[in-house]
C-alpha positions in Angstrom: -9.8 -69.2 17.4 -6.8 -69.4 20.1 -7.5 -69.3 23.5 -5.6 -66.3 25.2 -4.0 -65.7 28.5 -2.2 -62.2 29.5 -0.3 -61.4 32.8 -0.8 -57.8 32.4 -4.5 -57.1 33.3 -4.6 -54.1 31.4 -4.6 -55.9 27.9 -7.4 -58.0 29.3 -9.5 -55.1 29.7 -8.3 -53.8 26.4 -9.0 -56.9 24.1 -12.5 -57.7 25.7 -14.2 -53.9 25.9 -11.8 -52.2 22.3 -12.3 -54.7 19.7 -15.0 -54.0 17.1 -16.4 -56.2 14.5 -14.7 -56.1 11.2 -11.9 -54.9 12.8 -8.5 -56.3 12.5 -6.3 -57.3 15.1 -2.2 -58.2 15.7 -1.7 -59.9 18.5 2.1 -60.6 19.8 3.4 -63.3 22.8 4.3 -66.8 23.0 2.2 -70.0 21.5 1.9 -72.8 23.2 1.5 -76.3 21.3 -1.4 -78.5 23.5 0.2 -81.3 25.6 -3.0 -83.9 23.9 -3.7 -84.0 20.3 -7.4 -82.9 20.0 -6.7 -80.1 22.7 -6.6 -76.3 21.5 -3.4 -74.4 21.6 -3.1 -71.6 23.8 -1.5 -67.8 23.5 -0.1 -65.9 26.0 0.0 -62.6 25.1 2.7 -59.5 25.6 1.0 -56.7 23.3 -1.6 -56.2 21.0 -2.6 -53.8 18.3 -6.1 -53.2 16.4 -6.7 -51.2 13.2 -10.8 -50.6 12.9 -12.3 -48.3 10.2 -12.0 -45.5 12.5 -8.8 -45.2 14.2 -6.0 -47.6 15.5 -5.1 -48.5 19.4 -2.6 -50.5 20.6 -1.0 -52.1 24.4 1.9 -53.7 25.0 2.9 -55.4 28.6 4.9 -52.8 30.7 
């Protein structure tokens, strides 16, 4: 588990109300290593793509 961040509120929208369970998921952007050692590393991401059992959608940053 990574926490996320995205600029473009679309792909906010996307990831929280698209992905189903069991689904799989490929997400792109930048990781950023924690600035404390015990603190969770965070994503920031630019596109995303899922592939569930019954089709694929994807969204990349514009």
């Amino acid at each position: 588990m990574v926490s996320c961040t995205s600029g473009d509120p679309q792909i906010t929208r996307d990831l929280l109300t698209d992905i189903q369970p069991g689904g799989l998921l490929r997400v792109t952007g930048t990781l950023v290593q924690p600035q404390t050692p015990g603190e969770s590393a965070r994503l920031t991401v630019d596109a995303w793509k899922s592939w569930t059992p019954r089709s694929s959608r994807s969204c990349a940053s514009r």
